[in-house]
N, C-alpha and C positions, 0 to 999 in steps of 0.2 A: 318527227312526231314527239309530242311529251308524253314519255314512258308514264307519267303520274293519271292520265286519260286511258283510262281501263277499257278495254276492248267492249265490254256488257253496257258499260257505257256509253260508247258509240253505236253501239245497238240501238240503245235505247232513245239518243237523238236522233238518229236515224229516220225510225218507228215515226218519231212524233213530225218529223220533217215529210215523210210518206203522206201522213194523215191530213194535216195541217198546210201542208205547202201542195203536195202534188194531188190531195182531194182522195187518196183511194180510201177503199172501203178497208173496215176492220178487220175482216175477215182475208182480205188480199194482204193486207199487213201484218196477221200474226202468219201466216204462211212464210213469208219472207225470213220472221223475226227467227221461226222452226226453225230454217235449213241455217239463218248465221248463229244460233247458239249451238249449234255442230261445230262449226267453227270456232266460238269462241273456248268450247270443252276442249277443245283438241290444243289450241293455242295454249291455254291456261294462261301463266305469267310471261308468255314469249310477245316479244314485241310484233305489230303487225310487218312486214316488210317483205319486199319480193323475196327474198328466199324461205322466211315459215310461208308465204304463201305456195309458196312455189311446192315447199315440203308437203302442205295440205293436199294439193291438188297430186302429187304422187299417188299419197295414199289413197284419195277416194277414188282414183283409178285401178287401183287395185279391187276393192271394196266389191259386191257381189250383189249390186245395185244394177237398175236396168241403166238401159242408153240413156234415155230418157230423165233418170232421176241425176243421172249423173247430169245432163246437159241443163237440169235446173237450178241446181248448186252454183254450176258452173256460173249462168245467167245470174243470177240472185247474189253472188258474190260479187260479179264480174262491176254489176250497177252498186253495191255497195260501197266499193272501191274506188268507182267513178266521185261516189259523191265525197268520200274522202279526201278528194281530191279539188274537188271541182268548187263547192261546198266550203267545204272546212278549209281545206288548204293546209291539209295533213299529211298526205304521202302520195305519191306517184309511181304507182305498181303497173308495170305493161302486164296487163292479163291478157292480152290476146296474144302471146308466147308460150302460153301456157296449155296441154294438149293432153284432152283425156281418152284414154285409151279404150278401143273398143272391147265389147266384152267378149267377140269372137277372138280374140290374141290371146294367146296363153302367158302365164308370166313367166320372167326370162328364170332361169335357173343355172346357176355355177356348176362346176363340178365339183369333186372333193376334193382335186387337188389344185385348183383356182382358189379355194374356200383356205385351206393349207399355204396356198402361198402368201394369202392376207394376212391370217396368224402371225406364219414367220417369219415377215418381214420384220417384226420389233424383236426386240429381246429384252429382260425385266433387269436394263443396267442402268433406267432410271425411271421417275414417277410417269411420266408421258405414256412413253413409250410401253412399258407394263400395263399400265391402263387400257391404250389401246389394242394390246394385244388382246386382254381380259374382254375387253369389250366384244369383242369382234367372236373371239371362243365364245361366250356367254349366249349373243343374238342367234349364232350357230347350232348350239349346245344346246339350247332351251327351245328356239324357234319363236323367243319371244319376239312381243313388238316393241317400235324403238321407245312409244309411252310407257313400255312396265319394265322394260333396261334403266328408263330413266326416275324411275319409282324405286327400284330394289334399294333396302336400305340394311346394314347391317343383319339387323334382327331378324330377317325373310331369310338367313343365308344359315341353314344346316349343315356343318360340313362334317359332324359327326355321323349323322344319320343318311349324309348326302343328298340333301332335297332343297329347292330354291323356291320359295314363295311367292308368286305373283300376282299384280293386282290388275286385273284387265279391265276390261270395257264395264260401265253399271257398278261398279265396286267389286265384280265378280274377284275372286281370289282362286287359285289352283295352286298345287302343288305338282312342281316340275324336276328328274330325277337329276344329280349332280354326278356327268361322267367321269370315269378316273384321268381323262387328258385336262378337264374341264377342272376339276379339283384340285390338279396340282398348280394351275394356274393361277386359280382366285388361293390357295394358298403361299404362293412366292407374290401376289399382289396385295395381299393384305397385310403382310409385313412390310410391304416397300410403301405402302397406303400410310400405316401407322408412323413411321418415320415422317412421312412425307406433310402431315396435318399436325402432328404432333399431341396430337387427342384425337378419339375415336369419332367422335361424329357420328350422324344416323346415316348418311345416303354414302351409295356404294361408289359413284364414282361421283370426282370432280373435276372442275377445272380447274386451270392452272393456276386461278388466283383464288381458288378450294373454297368457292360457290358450289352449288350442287348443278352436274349437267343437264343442259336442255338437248329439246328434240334437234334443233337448229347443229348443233357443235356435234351430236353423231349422224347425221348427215354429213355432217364438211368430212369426220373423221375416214367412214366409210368410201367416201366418191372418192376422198385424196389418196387413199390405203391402196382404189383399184387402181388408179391411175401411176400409181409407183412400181403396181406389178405387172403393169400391161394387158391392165385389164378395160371394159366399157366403162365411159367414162358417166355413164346412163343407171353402172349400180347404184344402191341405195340399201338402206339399212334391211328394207321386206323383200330385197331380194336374196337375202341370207332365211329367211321366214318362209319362203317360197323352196330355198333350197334344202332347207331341212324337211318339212313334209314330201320333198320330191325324194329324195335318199330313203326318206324311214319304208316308204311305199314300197321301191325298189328292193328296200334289202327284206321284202314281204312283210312290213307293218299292217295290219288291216287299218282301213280306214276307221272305223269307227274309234281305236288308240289315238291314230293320230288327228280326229277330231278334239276328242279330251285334250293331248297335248300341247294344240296349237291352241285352243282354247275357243273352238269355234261352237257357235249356240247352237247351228243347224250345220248338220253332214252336207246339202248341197253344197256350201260352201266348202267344205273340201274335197268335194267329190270334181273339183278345176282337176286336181294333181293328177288323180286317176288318167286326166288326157293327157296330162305330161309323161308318165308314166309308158302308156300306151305308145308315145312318139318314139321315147327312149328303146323301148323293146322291139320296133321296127326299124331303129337303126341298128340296135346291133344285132339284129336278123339278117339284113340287109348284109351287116358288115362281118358277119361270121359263120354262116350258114350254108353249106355247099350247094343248096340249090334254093337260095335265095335267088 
């Protein structure tokens, strides 16, 4: 595909190829146009390709959408894709490998010390490896998602006051608390950072050829990290997002904190956990209880 063919772009040939070539109406067309500028926000500068696709479709599996809206994206992508293909003669994405999850399935949740063994597999004895440990503490630590990990840039980072500023969904911004495991880390990574760039720069993490990271490379980072600790090879960056509101809940968070924190607009949307929660404490009923 040439990277210099901007995503809003192909949107927008698309649209005209909808209207003009297949006859639909405008109104069926700017519907379509809705659900791919979802996708194109979410992409941003990431090139299209099976795996940000792939990354997409993760997330909106998660997302607190009905079957239904899920299975239109899914459709309205799916034929997007086709004609990139088919059409232009752009890229060749199997989307029918691709599987959105039902919203009766709860999301999968680590433990704390699965969460622990991803940590520490690295140690900060060089710029990678420190990075990804930071990274992995950070998504944990904050409950962010992998779009405002990948947003955090210097300045959003308090480490006198202890607070990390995030930029969520709509521009939304919060203010998320920095723990003392979490501090001591983004403090031995920021000095191995500074070396490491050799100017300060704005964005907090990069890659190895000290570009700023996309969604794509913490995904690889995270799936590769479980699969070193023997872990599901099925993790992903919001299943750390998923295990942080499971833990906070557990150690008696109310949910309405851990709406704020996780940055969610409406409590339904965290009130998933609550089932998690719920599952947690009937197993270890089950598993500790003399007349369970």
């Amino acid at each position: 595909m040439d990277k210099k063919l901007k995503t809003n772009e192909l949107i927008e040939t698309y649209s005209e190829y909808l209207i003009y070539q297949k006859g639909l109406s405008q109104n069926t067309v700017n519907s379509y146009v809705s659900d791919l500028k979802k996708l194109s926000y979410y992409l941003q500068d990431t090139e299209i390709s099976q795996q940000s696709i792939e990354n997409y479709f993760i997330d909106v599996s998660e997302f607190n959408y009905s079957t239904s809206t899920k299975k239109r994206y899914y459709s309205t992508i799916k034929n997007f894709l086709n004609y990139l293909y088919e059409v232009e003669n752009l890229v060749n994405i199997k989307v029918a490998e691709f599987q959105l999850k039902s919203n009766r399935k709860l999301p999968e949740v680590l433990s704390v010390n699965d969460i622990e063994k991803m940590i520490n597999f690295y140690e900060h004895d060089n710029y990678l490896n420190s990075r990804n440990l930071t990274i992995i503490d950070v998504l944990y630590s904050t409950g962010c998602r992998v779009s405002e990990l990948c947003n955090i840039s210097l300045s959003d980072i308090d480490l006198d006051d202890s607070y990390i500023k995030l930029k969520g969904k709509g521009s939304k911004e919060r203010i998320v608390p920095i723990g003392t495991e979490l501090k001591q880390n983004l403090l031995i990574y920021l000095k191995i950072r500074e070396t490491f760039i050799k100017s300060k720069g704005e964005a907090l993490f990069l890659s190895k050829s000290k570009n700023e990271l996309d969604r794509t490379a913490v995904f690889r980072i995270i799936k590769n990290t479980a699969l070193k600790v023997s872990l599901d090879n099925t993790i992903h960056p919001h299943t750390l997002r998923h295990s942080t509101a499971t833990h906070m809940l557990e150690g008696g968070c109310d949910l309405r904190t851990v709406q704020e924190f996780l940055g969610h607009s409406s409590v339904s949307t965290t009130q998933i956990y609550t089932k998690v929660t719920k599952e947690f404490l009937e197993e270890a009923f089950l598993e500790s209880h003399p007349r369970s």
